[in-house]
N, C-alpha and C positions, 0 to 999 in steps of 0.2 A: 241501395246506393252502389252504384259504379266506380270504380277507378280508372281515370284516364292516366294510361302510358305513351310517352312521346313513340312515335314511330322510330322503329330504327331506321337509322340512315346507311347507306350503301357508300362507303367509298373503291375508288382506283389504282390501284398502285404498280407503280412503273421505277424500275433499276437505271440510276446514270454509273457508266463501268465505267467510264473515262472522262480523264480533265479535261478534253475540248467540250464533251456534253455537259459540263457544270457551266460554262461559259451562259447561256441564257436563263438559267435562275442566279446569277450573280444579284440582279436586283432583290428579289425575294427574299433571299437570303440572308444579304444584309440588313432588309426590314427587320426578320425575326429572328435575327440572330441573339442570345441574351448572354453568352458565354464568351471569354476571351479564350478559349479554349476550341470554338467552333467559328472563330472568323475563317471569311471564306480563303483567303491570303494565307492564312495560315496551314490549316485545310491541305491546300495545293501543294505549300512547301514542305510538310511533311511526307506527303505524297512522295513527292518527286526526289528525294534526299532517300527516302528508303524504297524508290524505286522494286530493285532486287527481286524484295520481298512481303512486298505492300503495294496493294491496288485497288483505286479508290470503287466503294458501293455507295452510291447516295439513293436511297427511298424517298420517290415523290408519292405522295398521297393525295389523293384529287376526290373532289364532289364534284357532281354535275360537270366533270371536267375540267376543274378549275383549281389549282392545285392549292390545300392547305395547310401543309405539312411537311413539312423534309425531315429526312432522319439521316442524319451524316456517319457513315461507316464507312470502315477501310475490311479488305479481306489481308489476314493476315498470313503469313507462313512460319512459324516460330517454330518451339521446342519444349514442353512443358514436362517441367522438372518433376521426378519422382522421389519425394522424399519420406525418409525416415526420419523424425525430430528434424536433427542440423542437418543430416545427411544425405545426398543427393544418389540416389540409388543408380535411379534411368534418367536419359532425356528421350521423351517421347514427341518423332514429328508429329505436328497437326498445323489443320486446316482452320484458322475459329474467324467469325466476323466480329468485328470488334466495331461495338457505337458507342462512340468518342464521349466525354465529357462535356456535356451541353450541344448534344448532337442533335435531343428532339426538339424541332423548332418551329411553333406555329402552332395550330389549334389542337388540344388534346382531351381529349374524353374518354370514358368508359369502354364505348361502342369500336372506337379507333383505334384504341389498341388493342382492344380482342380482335379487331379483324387484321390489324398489322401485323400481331404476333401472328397471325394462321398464318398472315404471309411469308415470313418469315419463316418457317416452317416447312413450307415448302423449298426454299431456298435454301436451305439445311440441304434437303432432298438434294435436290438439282445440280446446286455447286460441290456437292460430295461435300459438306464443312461438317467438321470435328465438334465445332462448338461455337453459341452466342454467349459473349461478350458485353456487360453492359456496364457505363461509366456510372458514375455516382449519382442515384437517383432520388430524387426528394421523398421525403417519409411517408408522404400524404399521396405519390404520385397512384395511380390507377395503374401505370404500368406494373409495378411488382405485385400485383395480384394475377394480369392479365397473362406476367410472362411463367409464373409459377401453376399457370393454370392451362397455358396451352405446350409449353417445352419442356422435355423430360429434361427430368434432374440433372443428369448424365451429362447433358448436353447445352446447360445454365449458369454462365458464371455470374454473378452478383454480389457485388459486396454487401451484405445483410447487417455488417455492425455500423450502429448510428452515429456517425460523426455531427458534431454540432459545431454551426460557423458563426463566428462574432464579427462583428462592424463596429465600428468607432467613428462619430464625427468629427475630425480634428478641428481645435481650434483655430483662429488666425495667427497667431501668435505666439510664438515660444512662453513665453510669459504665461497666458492664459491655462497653457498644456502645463506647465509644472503645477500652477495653483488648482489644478484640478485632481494632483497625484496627493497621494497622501504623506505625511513629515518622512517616513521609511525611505518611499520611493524616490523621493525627491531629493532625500542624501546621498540613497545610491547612483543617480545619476548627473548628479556633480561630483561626488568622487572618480568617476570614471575620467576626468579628463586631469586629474590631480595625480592618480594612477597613473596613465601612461605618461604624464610629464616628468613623473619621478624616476619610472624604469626608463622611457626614452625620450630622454633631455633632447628639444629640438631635432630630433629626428623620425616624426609623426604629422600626419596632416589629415583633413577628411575632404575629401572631392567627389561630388556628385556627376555623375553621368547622365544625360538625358538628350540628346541631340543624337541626330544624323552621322554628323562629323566627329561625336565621339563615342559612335558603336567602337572602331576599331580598336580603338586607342582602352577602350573598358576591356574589349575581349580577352588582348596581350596581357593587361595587368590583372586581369582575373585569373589567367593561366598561371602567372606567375607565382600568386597564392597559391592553387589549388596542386598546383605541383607538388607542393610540400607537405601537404594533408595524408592523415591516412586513409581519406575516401581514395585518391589517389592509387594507393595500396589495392583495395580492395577493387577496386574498379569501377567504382558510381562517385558521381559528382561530376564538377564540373569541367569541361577538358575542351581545348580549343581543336574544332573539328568544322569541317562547313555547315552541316546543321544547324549546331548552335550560333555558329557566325553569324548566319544568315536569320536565324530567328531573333539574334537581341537587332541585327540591320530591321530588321520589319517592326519591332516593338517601337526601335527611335521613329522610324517613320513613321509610324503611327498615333508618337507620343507617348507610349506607353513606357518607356524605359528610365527605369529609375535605378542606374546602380551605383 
């Protein structure tokens, strides 16, 4: 008795180094796109906002010349911190290619990304880079075997601890969402509004942001909290800058903004 193996298949791969050459996979793209993390809009805007020090690599993968795959990555130029415990010894420049969070997009197997990490690999080579870079990849994916198998350690950053993500269906109705929590929960969130009526009598409200016309208007008053914070202090969070400007402007347009 024989065992029949699929033939492997031979794919193509070709580098887009700049935002005018994303222009004709914009269609593509946004078919398989799965990630709000890799819309193409977004993509571009991060691009171009960190200019400086950021230039876009998109990986097209093609059969028979037909492209089934895009792998959205930026070449970075950063600093990678040398630490003792808390302590920050060195900052060491490098060169790393960094692919985005929901960057692979489009047909994925075994055979594809053994041959796209070789590629990959090469381009290590080529572009003089320090180091790949990979966003958050699903447990089950075929890449973290491919990429453990073809790129030296040295030069593989992956996050290896398993985060696990929940979804919730919301109900239509306020109503419906309490009677679904439990007696605990559902005390504690009607106290909440007993709470701040008691500390701030008439001087509290809640307002939703989700429009076009009040990206701008969210930005300012979200500075204005975040001022005060001691993410502030430290230096992370949220801080009114044209990046972020411009990314909750593209969420409103988009629909996506919920602040």
């Amino acid at each position: 008795m024989h065992s029949l193996t699929s033939p492997r298949r031979d794919y193509q791969f070709s580098a887009i180094t700049s935002l005018d050459g994303l222009e004709p996979l914009k269609s593509l793209w946004q078919t398989v796109q799965w990630h709000p993390n890799s819309d193409f809009d977004f993509y571009q805007l991060i691009i171009k906002e960190r200019s400086a020090h950021v230039k876009p690599f998109v990986i097209v993968v093609s059969r028979d010349r037909q492209p089934v795959t895009l792998i959205a990555a930026r070449i970075e130029c950063t600093k990678m911190k040398i630490r003792l415990g808390y302590c920050t010894l060195a900052r060491m420049p490098i060169r790393q290619l960094v692919v985005i969070q929901g960057g692979v997009m489009g047909e994925q197997s075994p055979d594809l990304f053994a041959q796209t990490l070789g590629y990959l690999n090469r381009v290590l080579r080529e572009q003089k880079l320090d180091l790949v870079t990979i966003g958050q990849v699903e447990v089950a994916s075929p890449l973290i075997g491919a990429a453990k198998n073809t790129i030296g350690w040295w030069q593989l950053s992956m996050g290896l601890q398993v985060t696990q993500h929940w979804s919730l269906q919301l109900p239509k109705t306020w109503d419906e969402f309490m009677k679904a929590r439990s007696k605990k929960h559902r005390y504690w969130l009607k106290r909440l509004e007993n709470v701040l009526s008691k500390d701030f009598p008439d001087a509290w409200s809640i307002k939703r942001y989700t429009s076009p016309e009040e990206a701008e208007e969210f930005v300012e008053t979200a500075e204005v909290v975040a001022a005060t914070t001691y993410h502030r202090t430290l230096g992370v969070g949220f801080c009114r800058n044209s990046e972020n400007s411009r990314r909750i402007e593209l969420e409103a347009r988009a629909g996506q903004l919920c602040g």
